[in-house]
N, C-alpha and C positions, 0 to 999 in steps of 0.2 A: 504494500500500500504506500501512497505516496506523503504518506502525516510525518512533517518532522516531531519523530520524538525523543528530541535532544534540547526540551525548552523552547525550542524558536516555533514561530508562527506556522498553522497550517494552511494558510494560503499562497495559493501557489503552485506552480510545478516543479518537479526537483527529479524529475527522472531522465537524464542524458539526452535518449535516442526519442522518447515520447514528450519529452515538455520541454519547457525551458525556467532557468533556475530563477526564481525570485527575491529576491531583498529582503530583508524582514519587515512583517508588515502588522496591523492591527492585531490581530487575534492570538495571542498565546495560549500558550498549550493549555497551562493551568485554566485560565477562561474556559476554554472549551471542556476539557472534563469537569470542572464546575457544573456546565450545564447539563452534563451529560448525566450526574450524581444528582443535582439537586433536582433537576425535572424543573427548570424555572423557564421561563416566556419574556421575559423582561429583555432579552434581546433582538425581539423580533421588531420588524417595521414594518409600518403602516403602511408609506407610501416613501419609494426611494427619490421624487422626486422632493417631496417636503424634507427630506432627510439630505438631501444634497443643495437645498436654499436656504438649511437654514431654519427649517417651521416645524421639527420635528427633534426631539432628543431630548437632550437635559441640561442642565445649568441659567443663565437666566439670557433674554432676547441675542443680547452681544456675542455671550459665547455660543449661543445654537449656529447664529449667522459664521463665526470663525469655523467653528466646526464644521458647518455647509461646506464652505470655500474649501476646504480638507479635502473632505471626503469625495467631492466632485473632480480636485486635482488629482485625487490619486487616481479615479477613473481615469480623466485624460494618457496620467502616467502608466497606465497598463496598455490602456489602447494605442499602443505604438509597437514598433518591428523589433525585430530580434535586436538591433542598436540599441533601442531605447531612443534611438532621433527623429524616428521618420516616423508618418503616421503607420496604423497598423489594423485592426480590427474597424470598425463602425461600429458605433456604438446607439442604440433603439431605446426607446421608453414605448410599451402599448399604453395608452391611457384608456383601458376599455371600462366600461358602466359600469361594474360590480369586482372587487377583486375576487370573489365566492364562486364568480360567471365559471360555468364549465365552457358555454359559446360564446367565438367572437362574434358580434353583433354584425351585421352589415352597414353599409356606410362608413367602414372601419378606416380611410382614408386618414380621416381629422384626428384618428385615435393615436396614431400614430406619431412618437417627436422624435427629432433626432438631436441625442444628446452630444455625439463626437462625431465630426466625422471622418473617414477614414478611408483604406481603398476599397473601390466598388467592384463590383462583378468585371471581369474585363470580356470581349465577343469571343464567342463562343463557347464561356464557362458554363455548367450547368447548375441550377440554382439547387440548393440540398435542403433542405429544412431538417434541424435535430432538436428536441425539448427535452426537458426535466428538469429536479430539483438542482443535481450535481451537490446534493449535499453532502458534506467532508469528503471533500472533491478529492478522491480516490486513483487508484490502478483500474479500477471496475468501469468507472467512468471515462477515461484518456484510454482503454485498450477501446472501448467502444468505440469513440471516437477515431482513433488510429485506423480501427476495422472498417468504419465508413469511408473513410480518405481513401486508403486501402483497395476498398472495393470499386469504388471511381476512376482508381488510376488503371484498373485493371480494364474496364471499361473504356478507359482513355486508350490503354494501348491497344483494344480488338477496334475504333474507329477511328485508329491512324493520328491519333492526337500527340505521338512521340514519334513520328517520322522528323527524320532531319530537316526534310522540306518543309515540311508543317511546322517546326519549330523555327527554323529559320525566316518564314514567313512570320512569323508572328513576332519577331525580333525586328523583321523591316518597318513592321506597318507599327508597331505598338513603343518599339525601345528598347521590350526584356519578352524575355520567357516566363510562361506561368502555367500550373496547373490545369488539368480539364473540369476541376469543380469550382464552387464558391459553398462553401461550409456556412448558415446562417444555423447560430444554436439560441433558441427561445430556454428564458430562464423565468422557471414560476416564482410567481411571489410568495411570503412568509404565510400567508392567510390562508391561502391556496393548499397547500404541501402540507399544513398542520389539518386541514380540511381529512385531507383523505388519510391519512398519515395515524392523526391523532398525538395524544402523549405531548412532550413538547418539542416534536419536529416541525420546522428544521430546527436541526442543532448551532450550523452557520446560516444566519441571516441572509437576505437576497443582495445585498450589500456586499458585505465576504464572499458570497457562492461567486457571484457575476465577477469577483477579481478572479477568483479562481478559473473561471471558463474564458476569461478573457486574456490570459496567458499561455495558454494551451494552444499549440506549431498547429492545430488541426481546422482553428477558429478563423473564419475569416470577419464575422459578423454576429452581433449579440446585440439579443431583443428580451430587455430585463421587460417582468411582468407580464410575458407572454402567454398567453390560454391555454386553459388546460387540455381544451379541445381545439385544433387547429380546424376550421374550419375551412370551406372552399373560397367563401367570404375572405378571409383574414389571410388566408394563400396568397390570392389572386391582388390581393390590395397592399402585398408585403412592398416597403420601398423597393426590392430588389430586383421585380417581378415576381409570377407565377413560382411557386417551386414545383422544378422538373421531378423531386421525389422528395419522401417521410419516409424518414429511417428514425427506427426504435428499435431497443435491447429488451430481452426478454424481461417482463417483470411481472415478479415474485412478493416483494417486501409490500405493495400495496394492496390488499384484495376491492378490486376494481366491481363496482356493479354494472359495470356497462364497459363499451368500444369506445375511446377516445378518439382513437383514429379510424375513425367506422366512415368520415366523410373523404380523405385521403383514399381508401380501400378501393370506396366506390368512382372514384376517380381512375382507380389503377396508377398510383404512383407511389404506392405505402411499399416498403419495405421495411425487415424483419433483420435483423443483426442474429446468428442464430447463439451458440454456446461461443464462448471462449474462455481463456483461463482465469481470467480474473473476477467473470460474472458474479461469481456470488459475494463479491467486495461490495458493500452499499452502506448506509447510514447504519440499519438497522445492525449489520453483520458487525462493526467496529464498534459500536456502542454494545453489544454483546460482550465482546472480546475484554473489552473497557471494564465490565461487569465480572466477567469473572475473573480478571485476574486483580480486580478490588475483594471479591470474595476469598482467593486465594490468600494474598495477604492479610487480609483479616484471620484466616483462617493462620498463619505462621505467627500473627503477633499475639493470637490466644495461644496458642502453645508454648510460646515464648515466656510471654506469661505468667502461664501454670508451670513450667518447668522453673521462672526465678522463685515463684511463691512457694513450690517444695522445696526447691535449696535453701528460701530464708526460714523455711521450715525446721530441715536436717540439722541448718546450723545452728538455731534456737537450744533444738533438742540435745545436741553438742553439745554447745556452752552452759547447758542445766546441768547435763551428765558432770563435764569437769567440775562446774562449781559445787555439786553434790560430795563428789568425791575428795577434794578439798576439805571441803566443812566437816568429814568422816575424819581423815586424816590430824588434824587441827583436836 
């Protein structure tokens, strides 16, 4: 899994060939298993836009507004390229009616802000669309994603999209060489994900999660507060265009009462990520993990314990015997 646990923050990517490494950032560790022990909600947001102006946190008007200007640069500062100087991701706000909405409404144009902007689809990428929580933004998560990238490039090379000529042409007419996709990953909000989830997920807020997905070599493009249900509405009106396909990983940790992507299906553009190794890494599986080896420990510092409480026991019993002995002696 991808959690630094050596103290520093788990946002971020930190795995070589699948991410790229990050800075230290907001969330320490200790924070997060805090929340993971205490089951508290106090980290969740409302609205990432109110939370990034300033109209949303804690302290009094001055410092919300400092805090805003923060947290909105730090977004800027992830949304950029492996330098760190050049733009990099695009960065989306849905503003849709209800955060609760499983659908995106139609009309869904206006809904839409764009918070950074960044590089666009360039001709003849194909547009991808990926969603979810990406909560404690995992190996589970970034292999999925790597398997999407993966599977397009693979597609790229049966439609001649790595021929020399083909590449080369796209170097005269464009500048650079790029990829046959454009990766957009829609990220739910906190209300959303604690919705179906329950308990108090997420554990990393939409704030945290979206640095984290916004880091990741495989992202071209992120749509914080994006529907739970991508609808053909909300496809079709995406800034980027239409997406040529909906890829999803297999999920397990929600039990779903219905097809999110039932409008996708019908479409015939939904696509299915099937097993891979890292699948069963998710919220639920690490916050497990998190659990038992606190129950473990607890379990060594009672033994620990009971074994100092017999020794000051023995040596009690000890020190009666000699002074017993004494006072015979005397």
């Amino acid at each position: 899994m991808l959690l630094l646990w050596s103290g520093y923050p788990i946002t971020g990517v930190t795995m070589l060939s699948m991410g790229m490494i990050s800075p230290r950032t907001v969330t320490a560790m200790t924070v997060i298993v805090g929340r993971m022990l205490l089951c508290t909600k106090t980290h969740f947001i409302k609205s990432l836009l109110a939370y990034v102006t300033g109209k949303e946190g804690s302290g009094t008007p001055e410092e919300m507004e400092e805090a805003g200007k923060s947290h909105f640069q730090r977004i800027k500062d992830y949304a950029t390229d492996q330098t760190g100087l050049r733009p990099g991701p695009e960065v989306w706000h849905w503003n849709g009616p209800s955060a609760l909405s499983t659908r995106a409404a139609s009309g869904i144009q206006e809904e839409l802000q764009l918070l950074v902007e960044g590089v666009k689809p360039k001709p003849g990428q194909k547009i991808v669309y990926v969603d979810g929580g990406f909560d404690l933004f995992s190996s589970g998560h970034i292999e999925f994603l790597r398997c999407v990238h993966s599977v397009e490039e693979e597609e790229g090379i049966a439609r001649g999209w790595f021929h020399p000529d083909q590449a080369a042409l796209r170097i005269k007419e464009h500048g650079e060489d790029y990829g046959p996709a454009y990766i957009v990953a829609g990220v739910h909000d906190d209300e959303v994900i604690n919705r179906w989830k329950g308990l108090n997920y997420p554990i990393m807020n939409i704030f945290e999660r979206g640095l984290c997905v916004l880091q990741c070599r495989y992202v071209n493009a992120v749509i914080f507060a994006a529907p739970f249900t991508p609808t053909e509405a909300y496809l079709k009106a995406s800034p980027f265009g239409m997406a040529d396909v909906v890829y999803h990983g297999p999920t397990t940790f929600i039990p779903l009462t219905f097809d999110p992507y039932e409008e996708p299906r019908r479409l015939g553009i939904f696509k299915e990520i099937g097993n891979h190794p890292f699948q069963n890494v998710n919220a639920g599986e690490i916050v497990q993990r998190i659990m038992k080896a606190r129950e473990a420990f607890e379990e060594r510092q009672r033994i620990k314990m009971l074994k100092s409480i017999n020794e000051a026991e023995v040596k009690k019993q000890e020190e009666a015997k000699l002074s017993a002995q004494g006072d015979q002696k005397s």
